[in-house]
C-alpha positions as CSV (number, residue, x, y, z in Angstrom):
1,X,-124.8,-93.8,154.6
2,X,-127.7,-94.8,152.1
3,X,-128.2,-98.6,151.5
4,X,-128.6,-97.4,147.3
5,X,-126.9,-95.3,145.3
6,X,-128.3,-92.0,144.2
7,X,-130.6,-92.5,141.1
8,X,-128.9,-90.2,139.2
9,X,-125.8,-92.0,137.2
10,X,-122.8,-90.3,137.8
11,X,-119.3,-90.3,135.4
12,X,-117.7,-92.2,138.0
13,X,-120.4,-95.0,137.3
14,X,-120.0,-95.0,134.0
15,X,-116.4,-95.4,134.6
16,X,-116.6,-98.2,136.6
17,X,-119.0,-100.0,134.3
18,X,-116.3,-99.2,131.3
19,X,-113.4,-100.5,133.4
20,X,-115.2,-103.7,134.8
21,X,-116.7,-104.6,130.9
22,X,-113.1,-104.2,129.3
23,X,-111.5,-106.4,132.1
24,X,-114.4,-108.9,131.4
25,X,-114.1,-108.7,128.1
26,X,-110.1,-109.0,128.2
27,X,-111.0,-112.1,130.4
28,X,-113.1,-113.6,128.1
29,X,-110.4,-113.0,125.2
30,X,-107.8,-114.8,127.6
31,X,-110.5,-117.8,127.8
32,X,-111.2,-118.2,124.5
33,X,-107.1,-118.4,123.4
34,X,-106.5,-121.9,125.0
35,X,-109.3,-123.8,123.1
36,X,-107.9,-122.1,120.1
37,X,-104.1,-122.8,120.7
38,X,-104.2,-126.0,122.6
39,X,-104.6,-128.5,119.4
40,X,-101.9,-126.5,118.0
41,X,-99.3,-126.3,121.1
42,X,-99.5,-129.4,122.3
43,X,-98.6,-130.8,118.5
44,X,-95.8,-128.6,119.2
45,X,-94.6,-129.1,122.3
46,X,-95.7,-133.5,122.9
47,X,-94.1,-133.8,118.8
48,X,-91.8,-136.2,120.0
49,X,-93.6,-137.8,123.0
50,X,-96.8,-138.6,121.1
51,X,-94.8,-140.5,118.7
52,X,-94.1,-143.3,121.9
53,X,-97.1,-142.6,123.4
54,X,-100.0,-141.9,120.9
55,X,-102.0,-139.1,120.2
56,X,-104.3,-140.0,123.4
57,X,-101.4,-138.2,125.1
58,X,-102.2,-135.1,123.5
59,X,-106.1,-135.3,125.0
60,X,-104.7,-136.5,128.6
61,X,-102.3,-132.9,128.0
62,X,-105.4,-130.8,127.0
63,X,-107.6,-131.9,130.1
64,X,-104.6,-131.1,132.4
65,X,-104.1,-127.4,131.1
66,X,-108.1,-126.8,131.1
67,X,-107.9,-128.3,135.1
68,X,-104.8,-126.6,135.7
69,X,-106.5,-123.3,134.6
70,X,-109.4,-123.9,136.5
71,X,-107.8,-124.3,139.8
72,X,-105.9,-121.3,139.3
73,X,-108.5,-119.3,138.6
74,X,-110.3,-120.9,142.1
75,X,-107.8,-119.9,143.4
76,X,-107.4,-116.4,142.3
77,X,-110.9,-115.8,143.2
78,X,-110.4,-116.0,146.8
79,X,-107.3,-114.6,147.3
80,X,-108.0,-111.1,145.3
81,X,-111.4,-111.8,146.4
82,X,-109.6,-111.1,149.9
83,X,-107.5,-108.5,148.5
84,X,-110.6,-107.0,147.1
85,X,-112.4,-107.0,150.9
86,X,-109.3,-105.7,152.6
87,X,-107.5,-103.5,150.6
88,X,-110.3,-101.9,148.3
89,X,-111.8,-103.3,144.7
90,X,-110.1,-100.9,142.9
91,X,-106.6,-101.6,144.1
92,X,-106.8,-105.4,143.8
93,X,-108.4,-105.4,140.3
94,X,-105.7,-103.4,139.0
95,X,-103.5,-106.3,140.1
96,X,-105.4,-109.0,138.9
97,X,-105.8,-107.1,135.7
98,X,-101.9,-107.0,135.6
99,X,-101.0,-110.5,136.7
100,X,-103.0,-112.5,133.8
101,X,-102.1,-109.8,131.1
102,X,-98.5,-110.7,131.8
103,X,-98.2,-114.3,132.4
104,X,-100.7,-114.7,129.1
105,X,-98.0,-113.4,127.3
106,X,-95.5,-115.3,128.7
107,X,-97.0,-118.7,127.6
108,X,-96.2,-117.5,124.0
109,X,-92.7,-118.3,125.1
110,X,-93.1,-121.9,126.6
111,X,-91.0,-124.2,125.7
112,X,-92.8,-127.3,127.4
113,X,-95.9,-128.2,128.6
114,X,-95.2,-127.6,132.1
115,X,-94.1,-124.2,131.5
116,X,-96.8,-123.1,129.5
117,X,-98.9,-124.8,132.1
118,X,-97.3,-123.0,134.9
119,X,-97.6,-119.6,133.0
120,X,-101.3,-120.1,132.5
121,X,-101.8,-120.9,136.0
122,X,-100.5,-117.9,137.3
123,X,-102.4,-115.6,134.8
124,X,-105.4,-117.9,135.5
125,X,-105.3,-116.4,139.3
126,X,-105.5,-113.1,137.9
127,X,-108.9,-113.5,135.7
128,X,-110.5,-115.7,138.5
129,X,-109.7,-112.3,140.7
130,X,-111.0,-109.7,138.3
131,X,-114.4,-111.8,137.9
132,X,-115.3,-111.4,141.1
133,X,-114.0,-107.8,141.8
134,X,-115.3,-106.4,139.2
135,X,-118.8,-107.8,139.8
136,X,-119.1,-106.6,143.6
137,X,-117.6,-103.2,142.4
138,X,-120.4,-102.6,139.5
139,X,-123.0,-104.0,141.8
140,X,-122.2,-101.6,145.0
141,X,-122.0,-98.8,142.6
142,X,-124.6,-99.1,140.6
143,X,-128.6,-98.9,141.8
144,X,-130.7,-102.1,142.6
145,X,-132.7,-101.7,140.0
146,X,-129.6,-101.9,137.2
147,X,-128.6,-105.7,138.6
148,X,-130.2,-107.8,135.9
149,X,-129.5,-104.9,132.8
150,X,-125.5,-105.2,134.3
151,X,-125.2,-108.9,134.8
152,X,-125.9,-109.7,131.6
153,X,-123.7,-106.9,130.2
154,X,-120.8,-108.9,132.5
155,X,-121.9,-112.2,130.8
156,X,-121.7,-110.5,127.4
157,X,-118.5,-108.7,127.8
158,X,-116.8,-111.8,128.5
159,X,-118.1,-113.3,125.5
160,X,-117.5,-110.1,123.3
161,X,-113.7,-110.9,124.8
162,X,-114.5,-114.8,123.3
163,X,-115.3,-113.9,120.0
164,X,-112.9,-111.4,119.4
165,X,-109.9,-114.2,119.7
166,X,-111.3,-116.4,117.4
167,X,-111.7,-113.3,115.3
168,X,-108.1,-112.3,115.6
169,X,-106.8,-116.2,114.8
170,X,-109.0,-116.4,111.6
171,X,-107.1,-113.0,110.7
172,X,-104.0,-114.7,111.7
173,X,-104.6,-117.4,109.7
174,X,-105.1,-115.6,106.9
175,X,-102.2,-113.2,107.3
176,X,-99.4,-115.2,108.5
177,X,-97.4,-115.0,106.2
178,X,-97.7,-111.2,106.2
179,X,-96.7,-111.4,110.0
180,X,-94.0,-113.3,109.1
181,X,-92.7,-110.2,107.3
182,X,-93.2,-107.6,109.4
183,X,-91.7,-109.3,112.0
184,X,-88.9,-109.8,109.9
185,X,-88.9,-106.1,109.0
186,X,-88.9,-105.4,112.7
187,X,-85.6,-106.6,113.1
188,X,-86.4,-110.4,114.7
189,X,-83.7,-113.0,114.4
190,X,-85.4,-115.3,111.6
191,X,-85.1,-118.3,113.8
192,X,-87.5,-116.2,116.6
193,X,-89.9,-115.3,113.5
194,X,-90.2,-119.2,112.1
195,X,-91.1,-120.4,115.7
196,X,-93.4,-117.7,116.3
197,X,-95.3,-118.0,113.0
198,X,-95.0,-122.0,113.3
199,X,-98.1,-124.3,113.9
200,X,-100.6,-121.9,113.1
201,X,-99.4,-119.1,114.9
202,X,-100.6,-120.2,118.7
203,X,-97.5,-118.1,119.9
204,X,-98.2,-114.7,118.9
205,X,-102.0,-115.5,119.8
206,X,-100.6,-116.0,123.4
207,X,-98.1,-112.8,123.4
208,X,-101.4,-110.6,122.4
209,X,-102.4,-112.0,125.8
210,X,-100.3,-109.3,127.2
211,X,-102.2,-106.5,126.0
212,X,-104.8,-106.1,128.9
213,X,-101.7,-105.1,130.8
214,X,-103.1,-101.4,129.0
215,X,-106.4,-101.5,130.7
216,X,-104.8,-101.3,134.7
217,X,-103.9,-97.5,133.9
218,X,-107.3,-96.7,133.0
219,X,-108.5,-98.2,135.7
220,X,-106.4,-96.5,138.6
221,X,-107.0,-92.7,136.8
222,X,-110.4,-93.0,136.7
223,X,-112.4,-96.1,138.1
224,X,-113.4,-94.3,141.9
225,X,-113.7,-96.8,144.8
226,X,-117.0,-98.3,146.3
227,X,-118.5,-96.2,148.3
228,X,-120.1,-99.1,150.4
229,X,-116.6,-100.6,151.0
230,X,-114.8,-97.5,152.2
231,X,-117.7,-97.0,154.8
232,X,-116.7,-100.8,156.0
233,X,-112.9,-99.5,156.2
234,X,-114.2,-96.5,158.0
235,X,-116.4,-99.1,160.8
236,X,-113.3,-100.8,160.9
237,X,-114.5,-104.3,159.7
238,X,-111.7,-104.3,156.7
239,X,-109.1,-105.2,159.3
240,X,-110.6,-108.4,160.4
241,X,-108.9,-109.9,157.2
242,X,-105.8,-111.2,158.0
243,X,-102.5,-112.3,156.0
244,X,-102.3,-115.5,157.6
245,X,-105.4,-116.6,156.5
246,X,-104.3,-117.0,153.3
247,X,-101.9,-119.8,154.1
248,X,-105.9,-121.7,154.3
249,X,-105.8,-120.8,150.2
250,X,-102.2,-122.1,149.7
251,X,-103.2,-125.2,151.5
252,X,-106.4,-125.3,149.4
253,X,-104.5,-124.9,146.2
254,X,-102.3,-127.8,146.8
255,X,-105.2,-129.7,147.2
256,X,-107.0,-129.1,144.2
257,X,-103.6,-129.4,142.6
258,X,-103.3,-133.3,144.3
259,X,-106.5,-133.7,141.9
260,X,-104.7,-132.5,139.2
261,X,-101.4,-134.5,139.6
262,X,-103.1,-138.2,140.1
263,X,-105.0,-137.7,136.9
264,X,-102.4,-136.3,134.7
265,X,-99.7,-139.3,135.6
266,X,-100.3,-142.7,136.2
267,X,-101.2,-144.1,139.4
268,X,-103.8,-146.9,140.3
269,X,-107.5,-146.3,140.1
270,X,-107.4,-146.6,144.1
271,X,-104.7,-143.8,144.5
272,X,-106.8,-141.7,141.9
273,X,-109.7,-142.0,143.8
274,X,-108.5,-141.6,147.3
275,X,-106.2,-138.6,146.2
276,X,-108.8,-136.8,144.5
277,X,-111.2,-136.8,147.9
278,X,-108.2,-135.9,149.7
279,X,-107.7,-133.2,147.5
280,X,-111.0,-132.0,147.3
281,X,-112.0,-131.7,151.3
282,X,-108.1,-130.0,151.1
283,X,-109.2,-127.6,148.6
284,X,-112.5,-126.7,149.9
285,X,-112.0,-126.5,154.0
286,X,-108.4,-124.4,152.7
287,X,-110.3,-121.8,150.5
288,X,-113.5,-121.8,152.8
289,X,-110.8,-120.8,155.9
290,X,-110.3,-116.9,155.4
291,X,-113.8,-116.0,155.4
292,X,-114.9,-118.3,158.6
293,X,-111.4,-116.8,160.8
294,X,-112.6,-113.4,159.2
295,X,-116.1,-114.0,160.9
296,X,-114.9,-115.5,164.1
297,X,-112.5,-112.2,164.3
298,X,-115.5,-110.1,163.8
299,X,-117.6,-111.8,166.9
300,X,-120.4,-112.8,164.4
301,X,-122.4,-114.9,166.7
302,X,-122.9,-118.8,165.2
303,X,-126.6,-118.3,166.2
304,X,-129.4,-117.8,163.2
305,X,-128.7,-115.4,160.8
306,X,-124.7,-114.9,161.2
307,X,-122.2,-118.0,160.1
308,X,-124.2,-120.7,159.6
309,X,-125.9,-119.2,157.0
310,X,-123.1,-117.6,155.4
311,X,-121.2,-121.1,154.9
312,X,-124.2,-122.5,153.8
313,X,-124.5,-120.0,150.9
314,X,-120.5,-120.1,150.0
315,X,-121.3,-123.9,149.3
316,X,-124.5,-124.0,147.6
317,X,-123.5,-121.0,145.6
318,X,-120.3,-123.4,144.9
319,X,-122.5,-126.4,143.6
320,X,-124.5,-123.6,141.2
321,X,-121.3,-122.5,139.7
322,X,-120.0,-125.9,139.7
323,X,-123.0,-127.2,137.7
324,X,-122.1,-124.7,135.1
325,X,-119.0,-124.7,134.7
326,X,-118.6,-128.5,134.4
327,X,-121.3,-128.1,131.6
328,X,-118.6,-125.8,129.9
329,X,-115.4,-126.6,130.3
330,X,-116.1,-130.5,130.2
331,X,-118.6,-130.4,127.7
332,X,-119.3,-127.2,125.6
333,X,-115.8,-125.7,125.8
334,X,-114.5,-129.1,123.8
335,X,-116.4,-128.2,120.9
336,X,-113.7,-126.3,119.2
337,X,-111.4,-129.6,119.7
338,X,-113.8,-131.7,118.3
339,X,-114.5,-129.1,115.0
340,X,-110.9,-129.3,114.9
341,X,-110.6,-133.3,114.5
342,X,-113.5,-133.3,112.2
343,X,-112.3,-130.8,109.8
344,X,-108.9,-132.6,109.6
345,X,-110.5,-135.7,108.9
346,X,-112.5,-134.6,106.0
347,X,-109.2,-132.7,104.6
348,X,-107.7,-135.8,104.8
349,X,-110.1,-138.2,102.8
350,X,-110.4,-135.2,100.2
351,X,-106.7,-135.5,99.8
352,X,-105.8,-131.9,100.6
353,X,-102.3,-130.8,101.1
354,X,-100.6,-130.2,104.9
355,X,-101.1,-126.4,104.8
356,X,-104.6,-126.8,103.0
357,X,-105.3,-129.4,105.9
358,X,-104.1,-126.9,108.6
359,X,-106.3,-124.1,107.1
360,X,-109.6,-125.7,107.5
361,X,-108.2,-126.9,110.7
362,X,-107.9,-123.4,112.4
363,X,-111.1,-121.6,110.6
364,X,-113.1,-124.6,111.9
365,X,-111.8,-123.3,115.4
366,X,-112.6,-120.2,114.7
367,X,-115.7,-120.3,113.2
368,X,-117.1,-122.5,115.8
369,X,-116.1,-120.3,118.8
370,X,-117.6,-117.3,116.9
371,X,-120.8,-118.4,116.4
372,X,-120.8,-120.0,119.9
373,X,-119.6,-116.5,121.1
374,X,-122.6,-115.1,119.2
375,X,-124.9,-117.4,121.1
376,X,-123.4,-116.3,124.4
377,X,-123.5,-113.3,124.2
378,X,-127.3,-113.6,123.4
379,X,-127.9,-116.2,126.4
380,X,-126.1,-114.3,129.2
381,X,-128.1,-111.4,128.3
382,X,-131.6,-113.4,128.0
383,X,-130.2,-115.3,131.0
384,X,-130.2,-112.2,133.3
385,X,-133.4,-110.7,132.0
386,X,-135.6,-113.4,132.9
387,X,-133.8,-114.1,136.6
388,X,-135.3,-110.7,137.2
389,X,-138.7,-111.7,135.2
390,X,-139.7,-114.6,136.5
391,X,-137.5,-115.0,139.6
392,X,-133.8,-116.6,140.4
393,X,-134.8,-120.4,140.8
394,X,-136.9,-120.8,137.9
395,X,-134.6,-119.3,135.8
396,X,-131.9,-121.8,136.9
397,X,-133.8,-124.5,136.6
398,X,-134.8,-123.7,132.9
399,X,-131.6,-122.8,132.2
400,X,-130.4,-126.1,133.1
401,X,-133.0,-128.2,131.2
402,X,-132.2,-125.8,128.2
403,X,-128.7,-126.9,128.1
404,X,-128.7,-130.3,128.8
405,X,-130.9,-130.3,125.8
406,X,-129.1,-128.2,122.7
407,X,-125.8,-130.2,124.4
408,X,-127.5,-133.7,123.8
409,X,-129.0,-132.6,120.3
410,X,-125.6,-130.7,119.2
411,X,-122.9,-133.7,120.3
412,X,-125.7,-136.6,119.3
413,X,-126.5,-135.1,115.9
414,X,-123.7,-134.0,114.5
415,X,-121.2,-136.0,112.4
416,X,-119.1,-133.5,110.3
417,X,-118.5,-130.2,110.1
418,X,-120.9,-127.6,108.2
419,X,-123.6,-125.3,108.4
420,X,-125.9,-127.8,110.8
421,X,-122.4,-128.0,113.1
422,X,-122.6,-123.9,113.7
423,X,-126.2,-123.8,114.2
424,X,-126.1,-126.4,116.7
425,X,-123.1,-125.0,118.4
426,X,-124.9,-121.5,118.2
427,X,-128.3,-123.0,120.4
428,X,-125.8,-124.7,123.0
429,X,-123.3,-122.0,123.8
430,X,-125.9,-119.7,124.5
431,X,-128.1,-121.6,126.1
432,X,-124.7,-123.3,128.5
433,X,-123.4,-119.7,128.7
434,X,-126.6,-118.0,129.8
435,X,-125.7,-119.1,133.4
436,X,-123.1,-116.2,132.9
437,X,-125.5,-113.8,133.3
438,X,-127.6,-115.2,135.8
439,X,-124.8,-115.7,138.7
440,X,-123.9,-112.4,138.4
441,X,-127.0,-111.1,139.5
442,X,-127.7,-113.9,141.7
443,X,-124.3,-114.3,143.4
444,X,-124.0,-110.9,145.0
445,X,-126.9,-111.1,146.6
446,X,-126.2,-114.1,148.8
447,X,-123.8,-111.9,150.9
448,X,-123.3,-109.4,153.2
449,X,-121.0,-105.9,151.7
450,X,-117.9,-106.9,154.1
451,X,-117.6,-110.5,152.5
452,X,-119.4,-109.9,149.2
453,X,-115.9,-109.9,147.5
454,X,-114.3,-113.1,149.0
455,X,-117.8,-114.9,149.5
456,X,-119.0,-114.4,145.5
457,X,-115.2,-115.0,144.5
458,X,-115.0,-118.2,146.5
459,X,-119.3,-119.4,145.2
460,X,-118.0,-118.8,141.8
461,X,-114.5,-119.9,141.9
462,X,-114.8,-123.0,143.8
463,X,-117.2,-124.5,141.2
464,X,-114.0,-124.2,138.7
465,X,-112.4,-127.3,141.1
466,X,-115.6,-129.0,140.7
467,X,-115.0,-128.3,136.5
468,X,-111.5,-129.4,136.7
469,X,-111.9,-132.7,138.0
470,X,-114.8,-133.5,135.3
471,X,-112.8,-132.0,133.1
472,X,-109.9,-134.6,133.5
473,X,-112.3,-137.2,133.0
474,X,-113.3,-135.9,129.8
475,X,-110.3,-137.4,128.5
476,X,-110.9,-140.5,130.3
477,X,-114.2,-140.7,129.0
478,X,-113.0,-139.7,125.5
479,X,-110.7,-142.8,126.0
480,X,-113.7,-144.9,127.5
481,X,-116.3,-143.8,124.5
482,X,-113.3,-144.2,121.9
483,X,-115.9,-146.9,119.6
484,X,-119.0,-145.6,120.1
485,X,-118.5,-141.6,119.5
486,X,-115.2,-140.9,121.6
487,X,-115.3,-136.9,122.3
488,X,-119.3,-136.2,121.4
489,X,-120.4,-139.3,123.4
490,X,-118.1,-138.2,126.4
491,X,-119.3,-134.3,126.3
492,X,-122.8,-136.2,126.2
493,X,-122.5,-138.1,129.4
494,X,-120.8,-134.3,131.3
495,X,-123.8,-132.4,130.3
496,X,-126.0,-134.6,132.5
497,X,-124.4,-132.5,135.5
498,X,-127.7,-130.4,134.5
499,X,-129.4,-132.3,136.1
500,X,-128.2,-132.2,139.0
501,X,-128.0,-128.0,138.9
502,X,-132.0,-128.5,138.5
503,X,-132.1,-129.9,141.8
504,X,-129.6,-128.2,144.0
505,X,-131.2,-124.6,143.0
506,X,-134.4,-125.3,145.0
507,X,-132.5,-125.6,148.0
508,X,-131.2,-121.4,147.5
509,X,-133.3,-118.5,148.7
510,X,-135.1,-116.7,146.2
511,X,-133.8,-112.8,146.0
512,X,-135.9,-111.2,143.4
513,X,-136.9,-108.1,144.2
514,X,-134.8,-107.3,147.0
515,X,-131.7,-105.2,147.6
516,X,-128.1,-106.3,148.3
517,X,-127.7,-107.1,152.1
518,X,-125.4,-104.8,153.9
């Protein structure tokens, strides 16, 4: 069989590129809702503990659901990642299509915390799965010289999915009211209606969740599989991929969910510490463990060129995600939060009423992940363009240094909410998003066609544990920072991770300009 695809685009491309940017998008959309509804649900749901424990409790709360996410989306990664390698990419992204759709919507029902954050986790395994599938999928099908035009399209149609939400909760906003008719006219007990419409209507953003659940239909009818994989079914290689192995991801799981649990409830700064490294080699030697059994069944050799240099790449394409996504989730992805906080605070001095209060409350949400959206979708595009312009590890490493600035001038500068707030937020999420584009042309190329799935899933999804545990410290730090800036000043100090990320990069091999292994 040919190494690349025929250069003449066929329908079932196109399909596949259709199928693969909806399910991005549709992931992106799931992303966006809990920065939008978390302010609002957690009022809801911690009413009556915050009144014994403070409205710090509510931060603490908002750190565990962004970890809690994270890990399950980790964890996702490599198990449909393995489902992806051994069953087919078409197969296991209808699933992972499926499994967030349904368990999105089914946080609209929570009725505490820890359902809604067991909800999230498990559609959280699905969009961590369809990342990575979808990615090796477009990238097998597609020609070699499409990578950079169709990583930046997967950045973008994640952040298409982003602003869309924040699109939908401004309409919301502004229609609740309405909703609360129709649903009435539908025939809903009133009592269902008042809780569904109450605090801002963060419920019936999390039951549109469920719509996705459309997309899996499309993409069994028409989405054909990888060519390249079905020629590693026919060698014979799939079947190295056992079902046991995946007791190494449970294991893994647990651990990453030991970081979770010691940061979220109170336990000694020695017990946080300790559990968290426990919980961290846990994590990684349990989601590392299906691909190195997978190897050892396929009698690589552990000579130059076989496992050694596989593991090497699942790790530093780990620390490259991780760098990332820590500069998003623990720094960027709080800006909403903190537009939040600062809207209500000028409401408040300008002696608006409750519902006037909760107004500017939500559009400040909104308006802040749209135009950060905007800026995404911008970087992720720009961020894959010049990968393939000027090579992988400059790119990175400007990438970095252009985000560890906007993040510094957007949290350091800004003091209310207004016109200079936007255009700040618009430089930073695009410039911290851009990396969106960029390791999904980069990524890919690290590995071999029979692992590509598990190996880019794992790279990608591992750096979410690394993003969880800074992300429970952004609390902390919140807590730490509380008289000299509180959330800016902590979002501050997490964007130095850049740093780091400008480092590590020189220690990958440069790809541009070659074709995907096989």
């Amino acid at each position: 069989m040919s190494a690349e695809p025929s250069t003449t685009i066929t329908r079932g491309q196109y399909m596949t590129l259709l199928a693969a940017f909806l399910g991005w998008m549709f992931d992106g959309f799931e992303l966006g809702l809990l920065p939008l509804v978390a302010r609002p649900a957690l009022n809801e749901l911690l009413a009556d503990a915050v009144k014994t424990r403070g409205a710090s409790y509510v931060d603490l709360w908002e750190g565990v659901w962004v970890a809690g996410f994270l890990v399950g989306m980790s964890t996702g990664g490599v198990v449909f990642g393995w489902l992806g390698d051994r069953f087919g990419r078409v197969r296991a992204m209808t699933l992972s299509v499926l499994a967030y759709s349904i368990f999105s919507g089914l946080c609209g029902f929570a009725g505490s915390v820890e359902s809604f954050f067991i909800y999230r986790f498990i559609a959280a395994l699905g969009m961590g799965g369809e990342w990575s599938l979808g990615v090796a999928l477009v990238m097998e099908i597609w020609p070699n010289k499409s990578r950079a035009l169709l990583s930046g399209l997967i950045g973008a149609a994640a952040n298409v999915g982003f602003l869309l939400v924040a699109v939908f909760a401004l309409v919301l906003s502004s229609f609740i009211h309405s909703a609360e008719g129709w649903l009435l006219a539908i025939g809903l007990r009133d009592e269902w209606v008042k809780t569904l419409v109450a605090n801002q209507g963060w419920r019936l953003l999390m039951i549109l969740g469920a719509a996705p659940a459309i997309l899996t239909f499309f993409i069994r009818l028409f989405v054909p599989e990888s060519e390249k994989w079905a020629h590693e079914q026919q060698k014979g290689t799939t079947s190295h991929w056992a079902v046991r192995d995946l007791l190494g991801v449970l294991v893994g799981s647990m651990g990453a969910l030991l970081i979770v649990y010691v940061w979220a409830f109170e336990h000694g700064p020695v017990v946080r510490v300790l559990g968290s490294l426990f919980g961290f080699v846990v994590a990684l030697l349990g989601y590392v463990y299906p691909v190195f059994k997978y190897l050892q069944r396929s009698h690589v050799s552990t000579g130059a060129g076989s496992i050694a240099p596989i593991m090497r790449h699942l790790i530093l394409g780990a620390c490259l995600s991780g760098v990332a996504l820590i500069g998003t989730w623990a720094s960027a992805q709080r800006a909403p939060s903190w537009a939040n906080d600062l809207a209500k605070q000028a409401a408040t001095d300008a002696g608006k009423s409750e519902a006037e209060i909760n107004a500017a409350r939500t559009e400040a949400r909104a308006y802040t992940q749209i135009i950060s959206a905007i800026g995404a979708i911008i970087g992720t595009m720009a961020g894959a363009m010049l990968g393939n312009a000027i090579g992988r590890r400059p790119t990175y490493c400007l990438l970095c240094a252009g985000s560890l600035l906007s993040a510094l001038i957007f949290f350091q500068t800004n003091k209310t909410f207004g016109p200079m707030f936007l255009v700040g937020m618009f430089f930073a999420g695009g410039l911290t998003a851009s990396f969106y584009g960029w390791l999904p042309l980069y990524l890919p190329e690290l590995f071999r066609t029979n692992v590509r799935a598990t190996g880019q899933g794992f790279s990608f999804n591992f750096g979410r544990i690394l993003a969880a545990v800074a992300a429970l410290q952004t609390g902390n730090l919140i807590g730490l920072f509380k008289d000299v800036g509180g959330l800016p000043m902590a979002c501050s100090v997490m964007s130095l991770v850049y740093v780091v990320g400008m480092l590590v990069v020189w220690l990958c091999p440069e790809t541009r300009g070659k074709p995907l292994p096989e």
